[in-house]
Structure formats: structure tokens, C-alpha cells
C-alpha positions, -999 to 999 in steps of 0.1 A, spaced: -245 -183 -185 -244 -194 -149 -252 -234 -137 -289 -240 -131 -293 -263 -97 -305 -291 -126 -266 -288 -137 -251 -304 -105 -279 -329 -97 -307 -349 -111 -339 -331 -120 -361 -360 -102 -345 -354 -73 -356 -316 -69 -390 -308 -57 -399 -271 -58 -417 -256 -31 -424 -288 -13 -445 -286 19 -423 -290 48 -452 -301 67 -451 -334 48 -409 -335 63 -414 -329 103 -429 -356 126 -448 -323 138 -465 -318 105 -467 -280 103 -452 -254 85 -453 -241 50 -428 -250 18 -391 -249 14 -383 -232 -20 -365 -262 -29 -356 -297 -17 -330 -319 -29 -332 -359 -21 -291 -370 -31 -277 -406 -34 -244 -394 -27 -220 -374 -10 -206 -358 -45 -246 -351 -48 -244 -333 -18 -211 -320 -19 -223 -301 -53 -254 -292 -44 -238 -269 -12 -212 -257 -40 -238 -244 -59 -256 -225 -30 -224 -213 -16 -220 -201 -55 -253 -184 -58 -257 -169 -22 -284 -195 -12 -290 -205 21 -292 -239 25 -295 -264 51 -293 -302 59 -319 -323 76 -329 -359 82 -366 -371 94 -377 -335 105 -381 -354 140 -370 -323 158 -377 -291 136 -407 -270 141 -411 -252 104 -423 -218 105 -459 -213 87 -443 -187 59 -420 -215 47 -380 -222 41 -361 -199 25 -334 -219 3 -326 -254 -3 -330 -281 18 -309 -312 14 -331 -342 29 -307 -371 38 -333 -399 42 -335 -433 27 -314 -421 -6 -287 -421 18 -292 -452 41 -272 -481 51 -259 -504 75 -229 -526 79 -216 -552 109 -179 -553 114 -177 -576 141 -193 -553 174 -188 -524 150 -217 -508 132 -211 -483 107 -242 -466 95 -246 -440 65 -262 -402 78 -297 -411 71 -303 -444 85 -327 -446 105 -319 -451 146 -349 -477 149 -336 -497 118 -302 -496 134 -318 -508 164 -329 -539 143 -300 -548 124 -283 -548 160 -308 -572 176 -302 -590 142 -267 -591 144 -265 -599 186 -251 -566 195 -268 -552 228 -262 -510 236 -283 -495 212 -319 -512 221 -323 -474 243 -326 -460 204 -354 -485 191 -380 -461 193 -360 -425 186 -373 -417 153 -344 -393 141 -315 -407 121 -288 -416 136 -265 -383 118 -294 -360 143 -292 -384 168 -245 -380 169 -252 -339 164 -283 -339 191 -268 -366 218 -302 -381 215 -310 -405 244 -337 -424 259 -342 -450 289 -311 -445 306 -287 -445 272 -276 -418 251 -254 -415 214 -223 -406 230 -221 -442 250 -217 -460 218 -204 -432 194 -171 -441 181 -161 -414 154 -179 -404 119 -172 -387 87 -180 -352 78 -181 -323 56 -161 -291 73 -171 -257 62 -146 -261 34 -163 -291 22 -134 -315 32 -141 -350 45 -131 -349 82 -131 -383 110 -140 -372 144 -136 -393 174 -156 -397 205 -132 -378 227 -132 -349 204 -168 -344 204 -173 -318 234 -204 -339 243 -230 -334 268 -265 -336 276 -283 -332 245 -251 -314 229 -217 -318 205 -197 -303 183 -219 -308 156 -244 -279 171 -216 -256 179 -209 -261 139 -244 -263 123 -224 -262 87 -208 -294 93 -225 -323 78 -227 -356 93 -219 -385 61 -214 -419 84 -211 -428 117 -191 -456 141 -205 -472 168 -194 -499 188 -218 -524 203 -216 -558 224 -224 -591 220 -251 -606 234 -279 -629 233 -305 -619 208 -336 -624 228 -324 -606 255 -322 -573 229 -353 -581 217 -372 -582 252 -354 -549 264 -370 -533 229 -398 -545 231 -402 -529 269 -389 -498 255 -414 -497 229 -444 -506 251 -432 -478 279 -429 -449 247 -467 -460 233 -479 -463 267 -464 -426 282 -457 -407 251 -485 -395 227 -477 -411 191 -510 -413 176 -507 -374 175 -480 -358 151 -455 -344 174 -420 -329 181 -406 -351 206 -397 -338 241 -401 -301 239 -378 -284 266 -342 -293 274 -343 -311 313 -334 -281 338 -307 -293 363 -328 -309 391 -359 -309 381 -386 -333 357 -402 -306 331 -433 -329 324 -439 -321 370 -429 -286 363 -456 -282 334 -482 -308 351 -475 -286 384 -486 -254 363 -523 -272 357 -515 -270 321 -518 -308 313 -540 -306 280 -540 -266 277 -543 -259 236 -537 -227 212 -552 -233 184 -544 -268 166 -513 -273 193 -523 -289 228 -503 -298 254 -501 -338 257 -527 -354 281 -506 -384 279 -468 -364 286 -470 -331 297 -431 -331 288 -447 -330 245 -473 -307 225 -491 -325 202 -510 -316 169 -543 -320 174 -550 -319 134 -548 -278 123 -521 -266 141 -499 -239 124 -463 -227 137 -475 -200 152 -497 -221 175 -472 -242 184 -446 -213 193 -471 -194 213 -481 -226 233 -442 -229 240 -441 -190 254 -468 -195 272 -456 -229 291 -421 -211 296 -438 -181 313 -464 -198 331 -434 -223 348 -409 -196 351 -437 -172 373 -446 -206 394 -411 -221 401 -385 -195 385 -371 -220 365 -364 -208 327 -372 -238 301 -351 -237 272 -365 -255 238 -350 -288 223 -366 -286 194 -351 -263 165 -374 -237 147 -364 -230 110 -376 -210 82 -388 -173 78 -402 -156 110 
């Protein structure tokens, strides 16, 4: 008789066909067959064995800050690297944080610790092993100024060190997407010292300038389109008169054109058809293609 998923890792840390809306800042979607929550990297390590074993497909995510789940679910397991697998640690101007960590309780421990260069991250609310694959940025910084080098799993489930130079990063790009099976396990980053308060004003401004132009009180996906060279998507969409334009549950932000917001009932499909609808709107107007940032997964 073969091994049972129960076999290779804790039974309270499986949930069966778990909502993925209750996983994704956007809060849509329907339910993965199965999630597992690991404390470890031998946790993860033989939970990917196993699906490799049985033909499952599986896939690795932090905060769902970025994934738009479609509305007939997940098909597979889901490995959710959250706070099971969170932690930081100071080495001098070195910060070395496990996958799941969080990039605004980095920013914390930083301003904690004196070390300035990651305050652009105090409001990003991804982990920081999305924020290395993705090249996340904000307010003039990005991942890739700090990035050092971090651990991974290769397809062959071998722990690998990558360093910044080897990264092939760009704007909202790295290895890491070019090789969705690689899973980020810790990451490097170097920092400098600095006075405290300083860090703590330039959050603080950061924080009041993302309430103040970016719609948090609804669920959302973050910015929805990749920047086109030369232009400012939020103009291109504003320009289009389609400021506050909804399908269904999903609405265009009043407050940033640049996000689509759920307005309370908004299903997959709303969101996705909003998104073709703002591509070929802008595309008939100005002939410039927007490409998504935001990753659709599940069964369409």
C-alpha cells in the first residue's frame, strides 16, 4: 500500500479543500484540494516528494498578495509558507530572513536594529521569498538593491545559494519566475546603518502616502499591470474614463486607477473580465498592450 500525504507530514497541518479566498489579499476564488502549513524545509521537501510520487500538482505560495484564484478552485496541493516558516536574524548590516517572513515585519526589525534600505518595503504585504522571485519595489527601492543571495530548492530538490549577480534581475523579474519550481527557503540582504528615527520617519511617510493613494480598506491585488516603458498605467486607465468602472463585485479603484478592488462579491471571473476590458479599452485609445502583474492560478 502506497504513502498517504498524512505519512510525510502532520495531519494538523493539512486542511482539505480550504477556501483560497481566505489565502489572497484579493479574497476571491474557490478551494485548493489541499493545503499544507510546514515548519520545516524536510516538511516541505517531503511533501513535493510525495506529489512528484503521486502525479499531483502542486505549488508554493506565501500571503496570496499577488494571486488572483480562479472561482472553480486549485487543483493539487498548495504549500502555504506563512508564519510556520518565519524568522529573522541581525548579523551586523546583514539580515537573513526565513521564506515566509513577512516584508513589513522585516521592515520593523530593521528600524529596530538601525539598518536604513528596506523602509521602501514597510508597507509591501508579500513575503519577502515573493518579494526576491517578483523584484517587488515601492517608492523609488526595489528587492534587488539589497538582495544578497538565498537558499533554494532546485527541481531536484537540492539546496542551492544564489547570489545577486546571478539573479537575471529586472523590473518586476528573476530567475525565480523563469523557474517557477524553485522554492525560495531564506534570503540575504544587506542593509546600512543608520539612525533609527530617521527609518522610522521615512516609514512612516511611506505608509501615510500607500493609505492615502492606494485603496486598502478594499480587498485587493496590488498593482494590476506591469509599467509599460514610458508611460504611468494609473494616466493610461484614468485617460480611458474608466476611474471606478465595475463588473460585477470587481471595480476599478476610485482612489488608484493603477488597482481593482473588491467591492464585497466579486468572483474571478469578474475580476478577469474587468482586466480584458481595461487592456482593450487602453490598447484601442493609446495602442499600448498592458501586460498583468498579478498571477492567475487554479482551473480555468
Amino acid at each position: 500500500m502506497g504513502k498517504i500525504l498524512e505519512d510525510v507530514i502532520a495531519k494538523d497541518k493539512i486542511r482539505y479543500n480550504e477556501p483560497m479566498s481566505k489565502h489572497t489579499t484579493m479574497k476571491v476564488g474557490g478551494a485548493v484540494d489541499i493545503m499544507v502549513v510546514p515548519d520545516t524545509v524536510d516538511e516541505i521537501i517531503n511533501v513535493i516528494k510525495y506529489s512528484e510520487e503521486n502525479n499531483i500538482p502542486i505549488k508554493v505560495i506565501g500571503n496570496g498578495s499577488n494571486l488572483i484564484v480562479s472561482d472553480l478552485g486549485v487543483e493539487g496541493i498548495i504549500i502555504k509558507l506563512t508564519s510556520n516558516m518565519s524568522n529573522v536574524n541581525i548579523d551586523g548590516e546583514y539580515v537573513i530572513a526565513i521564506a515566509g517572513t513577512s516584508m513589513p515585519k522585516i521592515a520593523v526589525i530593521c528600524k529596530q536594529n538601525s539598518l536604513s534600505g528596506f523602509e521602501f518595503a514597510c508597507g509591501i504585504p508579500g513575503t519577502i521569498a515573493g518579494g526576491v522571485k517578483m523584484n517587488s519595489g515601492a517608492y523609488d527601492g526595489q528587492l534587488s538593491d539589497v538582495f544578497v543571495s538565498c537558499k533554494y530548492l532546485d527541481s531536484y530538490l537540492n539546496i542551492k545559494e544564489i547570489e545577486n549577480k546571478d539573479m537575471n534581475y529586472s523590473y518586476r523579474h528573476s530567475v525565480f519566475i523563469d523557474n517557477p519550481n524553485y522554492t525560495i527557503l531564506e534570503v540575504k540582504l544587506k542593509l546600512n546603518k543608520s539612525n533609527s528615527e530617521d527609518i522610522d520617519k521615512k516609514m512612516k511617510e511611506n505608509n501615510l502616502s500607500r493609505k492615502t493613494k492606494q485603496p486598502l480598506e478594499y480587498p485587493n491585488a496590488g498593482s494590476v499591470f506591469r509599467r509599460p516603458a514610458g508611460y504611468f498605467v494609473g494616466k493610461l486607465i484614468q485617460d480611458c474614463n474608466l476611474r471606478g468602472v465595475s463588473i460585477g463585485g470587481a471595480q476599478v479603484s476610485e482612489k488608484h486607477t493603477g488597482f481593482i478592488v473588491n467591492k464585497g462579491n466579486a468572483t474571478c471571473e469578474d475580476v478577469r473580465n474587468l482586466i480584458k476590458h481595461i487592456q482593450k479599452t487602453v490598447y484601442e485609445k493609446f495602442s499600448v498592450e498592458l501586460k498583468t502583474e498579478v498571477e492567475f492560478i487554479g482551473r480555468f
